[in-house]
C-alpha positions in Angstrom: 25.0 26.2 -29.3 21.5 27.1 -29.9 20.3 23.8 -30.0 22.1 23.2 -26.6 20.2 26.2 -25.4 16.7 24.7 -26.6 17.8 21.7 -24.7 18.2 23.2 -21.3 15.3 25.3 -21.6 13.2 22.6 -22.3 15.0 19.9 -19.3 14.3 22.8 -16.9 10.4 23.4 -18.4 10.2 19.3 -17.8 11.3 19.8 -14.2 9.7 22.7 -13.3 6.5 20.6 -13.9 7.0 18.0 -11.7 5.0 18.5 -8.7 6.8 19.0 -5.3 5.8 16.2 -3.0 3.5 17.3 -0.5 4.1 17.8 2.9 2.2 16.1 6.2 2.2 15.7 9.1 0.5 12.8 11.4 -1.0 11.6 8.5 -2.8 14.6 7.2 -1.6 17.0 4.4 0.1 19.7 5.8 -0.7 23.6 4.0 1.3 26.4 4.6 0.4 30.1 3.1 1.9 33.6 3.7 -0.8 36.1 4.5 1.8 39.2 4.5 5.6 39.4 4.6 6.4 38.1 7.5 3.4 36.7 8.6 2.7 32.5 7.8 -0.5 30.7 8.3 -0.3 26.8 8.8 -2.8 23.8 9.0 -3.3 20.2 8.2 -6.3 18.8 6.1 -8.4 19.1 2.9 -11.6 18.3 4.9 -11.8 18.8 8.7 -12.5 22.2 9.7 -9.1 22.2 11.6 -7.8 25.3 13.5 -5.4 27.4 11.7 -2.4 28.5 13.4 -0.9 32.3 12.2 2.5 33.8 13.2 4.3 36.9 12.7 7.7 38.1 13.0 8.4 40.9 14.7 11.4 42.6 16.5 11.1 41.0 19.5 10.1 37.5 18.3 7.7 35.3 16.9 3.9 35.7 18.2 1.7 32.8 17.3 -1.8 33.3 17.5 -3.8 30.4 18.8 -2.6 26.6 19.6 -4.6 24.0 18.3 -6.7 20.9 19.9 -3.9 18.6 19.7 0.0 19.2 20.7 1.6 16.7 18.3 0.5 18.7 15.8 1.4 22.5 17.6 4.9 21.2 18.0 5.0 20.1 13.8 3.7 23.2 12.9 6.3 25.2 15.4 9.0 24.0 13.8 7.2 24.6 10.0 6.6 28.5 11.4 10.5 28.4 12.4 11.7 27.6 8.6 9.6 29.3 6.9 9.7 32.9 8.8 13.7 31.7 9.2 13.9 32.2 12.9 12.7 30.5 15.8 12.8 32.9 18.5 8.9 32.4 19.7 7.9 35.0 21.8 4.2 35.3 22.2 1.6 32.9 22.0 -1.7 34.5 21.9 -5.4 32.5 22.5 -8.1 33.9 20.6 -10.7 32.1 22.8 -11.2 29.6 25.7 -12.5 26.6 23.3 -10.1 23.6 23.5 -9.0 23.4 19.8 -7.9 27.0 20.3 -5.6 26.4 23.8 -5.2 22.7 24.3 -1.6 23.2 22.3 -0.8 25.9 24.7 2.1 23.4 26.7 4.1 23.5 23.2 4.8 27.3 24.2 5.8 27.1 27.9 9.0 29.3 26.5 6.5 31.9 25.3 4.6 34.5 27.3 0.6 33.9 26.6 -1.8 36.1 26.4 -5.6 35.4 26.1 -8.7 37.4 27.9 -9.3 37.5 31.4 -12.0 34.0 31.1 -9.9 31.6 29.1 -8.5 30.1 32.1 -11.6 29.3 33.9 -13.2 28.0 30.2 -10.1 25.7 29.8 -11.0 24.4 34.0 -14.7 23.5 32.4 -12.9 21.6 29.6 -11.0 19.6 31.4 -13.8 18.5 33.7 -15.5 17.2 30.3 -12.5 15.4 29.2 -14.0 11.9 30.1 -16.7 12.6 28.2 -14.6 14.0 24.9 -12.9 10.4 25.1 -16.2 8.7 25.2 -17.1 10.6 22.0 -13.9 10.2 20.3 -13.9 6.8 20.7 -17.5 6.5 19.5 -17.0 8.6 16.7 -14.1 6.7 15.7 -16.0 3.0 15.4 -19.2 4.8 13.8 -16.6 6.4 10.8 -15.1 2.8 10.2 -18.2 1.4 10.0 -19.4 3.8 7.2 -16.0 3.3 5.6 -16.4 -0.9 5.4 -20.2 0.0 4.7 -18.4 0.6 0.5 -21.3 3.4 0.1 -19.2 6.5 0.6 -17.9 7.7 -2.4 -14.1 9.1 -3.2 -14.6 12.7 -1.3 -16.6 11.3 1.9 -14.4 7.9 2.6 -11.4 11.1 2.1 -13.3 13.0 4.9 -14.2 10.5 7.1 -10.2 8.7 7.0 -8.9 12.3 7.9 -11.7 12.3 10.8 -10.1 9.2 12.5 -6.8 10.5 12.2 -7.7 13.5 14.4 -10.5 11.3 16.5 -7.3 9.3 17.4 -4.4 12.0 17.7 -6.5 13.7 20.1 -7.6 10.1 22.1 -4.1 9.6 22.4 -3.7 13.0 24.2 -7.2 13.2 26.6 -6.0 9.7 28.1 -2.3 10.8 29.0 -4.5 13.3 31.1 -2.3 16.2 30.4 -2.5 19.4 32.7 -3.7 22.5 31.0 -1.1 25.5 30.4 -3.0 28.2 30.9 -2.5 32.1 29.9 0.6 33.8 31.8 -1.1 37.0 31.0 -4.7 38.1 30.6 -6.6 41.6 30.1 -10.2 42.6 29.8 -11.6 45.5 27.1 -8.5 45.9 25.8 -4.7 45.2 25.5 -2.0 46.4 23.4 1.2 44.2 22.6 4.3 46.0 21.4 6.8 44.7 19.3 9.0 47.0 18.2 8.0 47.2 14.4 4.8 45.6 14.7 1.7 46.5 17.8 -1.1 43.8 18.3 -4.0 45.4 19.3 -6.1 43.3 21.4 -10.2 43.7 22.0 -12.7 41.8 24.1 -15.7 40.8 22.0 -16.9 38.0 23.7 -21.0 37.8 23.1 -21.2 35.2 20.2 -19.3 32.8 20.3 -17.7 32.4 23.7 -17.8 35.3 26.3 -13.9 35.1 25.8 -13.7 36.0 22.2 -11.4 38.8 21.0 -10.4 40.6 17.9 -6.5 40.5 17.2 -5.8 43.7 14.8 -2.2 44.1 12.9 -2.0 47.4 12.1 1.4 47.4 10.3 0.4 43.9 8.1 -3.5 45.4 7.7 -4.5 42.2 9.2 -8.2 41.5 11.6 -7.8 38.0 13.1 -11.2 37.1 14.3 -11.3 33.5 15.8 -14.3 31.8 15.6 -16.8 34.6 15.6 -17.9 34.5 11.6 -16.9 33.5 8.2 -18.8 34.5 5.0 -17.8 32.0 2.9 -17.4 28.1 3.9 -14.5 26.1 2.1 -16.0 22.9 3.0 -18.7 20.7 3.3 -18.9 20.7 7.6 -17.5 24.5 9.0 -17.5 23.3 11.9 -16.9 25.9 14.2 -17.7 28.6 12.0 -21.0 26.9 11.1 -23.3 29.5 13.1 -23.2 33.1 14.0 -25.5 34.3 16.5 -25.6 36.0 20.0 -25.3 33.3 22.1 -22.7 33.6 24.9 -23.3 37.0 26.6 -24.0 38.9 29.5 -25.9 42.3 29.1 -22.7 44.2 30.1 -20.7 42.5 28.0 -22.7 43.5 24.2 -21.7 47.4 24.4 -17.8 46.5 24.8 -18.6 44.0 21.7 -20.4 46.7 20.2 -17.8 49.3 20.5 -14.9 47.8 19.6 -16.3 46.0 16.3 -17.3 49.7 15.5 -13.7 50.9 16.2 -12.9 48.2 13.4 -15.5 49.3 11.1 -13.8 52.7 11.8 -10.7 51.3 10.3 -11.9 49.4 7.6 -9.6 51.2 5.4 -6.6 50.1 7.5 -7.8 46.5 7.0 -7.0 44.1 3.8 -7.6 40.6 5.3 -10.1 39.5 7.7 -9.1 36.1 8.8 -11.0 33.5 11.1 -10.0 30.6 13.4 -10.3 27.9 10.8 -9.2 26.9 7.2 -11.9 26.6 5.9 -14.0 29.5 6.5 -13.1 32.9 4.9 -14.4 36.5 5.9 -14.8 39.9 3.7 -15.4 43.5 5.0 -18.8 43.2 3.7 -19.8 40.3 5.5 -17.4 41.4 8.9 -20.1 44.7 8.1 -23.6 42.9 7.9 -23.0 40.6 10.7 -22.6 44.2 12.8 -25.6 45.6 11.5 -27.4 42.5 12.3 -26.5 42.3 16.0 -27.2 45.8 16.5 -30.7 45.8 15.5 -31.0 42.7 17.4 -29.3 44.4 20.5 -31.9 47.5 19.8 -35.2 45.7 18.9 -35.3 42.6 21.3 -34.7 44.2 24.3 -37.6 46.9 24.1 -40.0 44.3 22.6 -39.0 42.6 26.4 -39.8 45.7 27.8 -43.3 46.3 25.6 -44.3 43.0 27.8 -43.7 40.6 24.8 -43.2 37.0 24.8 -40.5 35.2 23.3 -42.7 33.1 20.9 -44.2 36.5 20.1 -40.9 38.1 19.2 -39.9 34.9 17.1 -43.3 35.2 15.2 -42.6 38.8 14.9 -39.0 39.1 13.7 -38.3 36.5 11.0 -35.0 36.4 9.8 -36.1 36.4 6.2 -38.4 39.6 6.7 -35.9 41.4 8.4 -32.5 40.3 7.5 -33.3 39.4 3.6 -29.7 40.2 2.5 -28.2 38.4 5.0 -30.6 35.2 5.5 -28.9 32.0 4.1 -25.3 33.6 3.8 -22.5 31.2 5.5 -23.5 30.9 9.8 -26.8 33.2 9.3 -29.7 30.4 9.7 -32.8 30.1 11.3 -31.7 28.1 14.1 -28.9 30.7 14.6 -31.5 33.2 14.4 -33.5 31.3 17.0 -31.0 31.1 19.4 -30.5 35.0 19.1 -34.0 35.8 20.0 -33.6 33.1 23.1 -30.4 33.8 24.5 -31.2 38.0 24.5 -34.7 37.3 25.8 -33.0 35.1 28.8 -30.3 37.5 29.4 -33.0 41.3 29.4 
């Protein structure tokens, strides 16, 4: 009997490990990871800088916070969400910003009320005015990649990258040319919006200002989660961030940096209510320190450029005068903080005072 026992316990170590096979999904390896009970996060690839699509359960349904780029893969990953949450009563789809890779999946939720801030809509009009040109570079894109594959020079990781490149190049071709017609938000708010769900409240701020004029924070009180979009990351998981590659003011109006200034202090307020900061993308990452610094850093830039405007100053004066190194030297070189970023600070504030 012992022996027997011996046996079994050493079959089921043997099984246990085997691998499971990997999921995918249009070619690309699919990851799934739960960020809190009830709440899943789901994307495809090891090296794009894809958007990553979050759900949550709630009392009155699923809400799914942004759509990606490409709707083959929003309808895959709907039915992922479904099994794993077990449920697939979708509620609420919510757009973090107006940028394509964050909306274009938006016609996978026509069942779903969907909420984004008041300028998504007339960012997703500009995007499909460009859509002959996205083709064009798509297509371009795609022969340049092949080439550099048949070149034999890339090694293991780069001919990975660059195979997983044409995959997406050619998923989202495949959409541009069957000219679809955008789905745009059925609801929209500006400052601020809250979502109620029974057990679970979304509360919903404009901070538009860095990355699009259309950015918001997405706060989760009851699962101490701060979803952030494409603002910022602190850490980069890959080789290209793409989106999260730079962090600078680069997108606002003058009236729109107090109600980005007040509402990321009302976060800062509750930093103790927060556990996980989480951006648009895979493969960026974001801690309370680095949500912190980037604050400081765009209020001194909101306090200093402005009056050195009004002193009568230049903007190749104010460049000379306030290099990032001098007077950001804990926060130059971290993940989206760069010179160029820095750059187009000084230029986009000195345009807009």
């Amino acid at each position: 009997m012992f022996s027997k026992r011996l046996l079994l316990i050493g079959v089921f170590l043997a099984l246990a490990a085997i691998p499971c096979l990997a999921e995918s999904v249009e070619g690309l390896p699919l990851y799934v990871k739960q960020l809190a009970p009830g709440v899943v996060r789901v994307w495809v690839g090891d090296y794009i800088s894809s958007t990553a699509i979050c759900a949550v359960a709630t009392q009155k349904g699923i809400v799914v916070i942004d759509s990606t780029d490409i709707p083959a893969l929003d309808k895959a990953f709907r039915k992922v969400i479904a099994r794993e949450l077990g449920r697939s009563d979708f509620a609420y789809l919510i757009n973090t910003h107006g940028h394509a890779d964050h909306t274009n999946g938006n016609g996978v939720y026509t069942d779903c009320e969907i909420i984004a801030h008041e300028r998504v809509a007339d960012m997703m009009r500009e995007s499909a005015k460009n859509r002959a040109r996205m083709i064009g570079w798509r297509s371009e894109d795609i022969q340049r990649l092949k080439k550099e594959i048949a070149s034999g020079k890339l090694d293991d990781a780069h001919q990975a990258a660059a195979e997983e490149r044409i995959i997406i190049n050619q998923l989202s071709l495949d959409f541009l040319k069957a000219d679809p017609a955008p789905t745009y938000p059925t609801k929209t708010f500006t400052d601020q919006m809250e979502l109620d769900c029974g057990d679970v409240t979304f509360e919903l701020y404009q901070t538009g200002g860095t990355h699009t004029r259309s950015d918001i924070f997405i706060f989760v009180p009851q699962k101490r989660i701060l979803f952030t979009g494409d603002m910022m990351s602190d850490k980069w998981l890959t080789d290209t961030p793409g989106c999260l590659a730079t962090f600078a003011a680069a997108s606002g109006e003058v009236d729109d940096f107090p109600v980005l200034l007040r509402h990321w202090q009302a976060m800062l307020d509750r930093q103790d209510e927060i556990d996980l900061y989480v951006p648009g993308h895979w493969n960026g990452e974001l801690s309370a320190d680095g949500f912190r610094s980037r604050f400081e850093y765009l209020t001194t830039m909101l306090e200093d450029v402005p009056a050195m405007i009004e002193e009568g100053q230049k903007f190749e004066q104010i460049m000379a005068a306030y290099p990032l190194k001098e007077k950001f030297p804990q926060l130059a070189g971290s993940p989206g903080v760069n010179a160029n970023g820095h750059r187009i600070s000084i230029q986009h504030l000195y345009q807009v005072y």
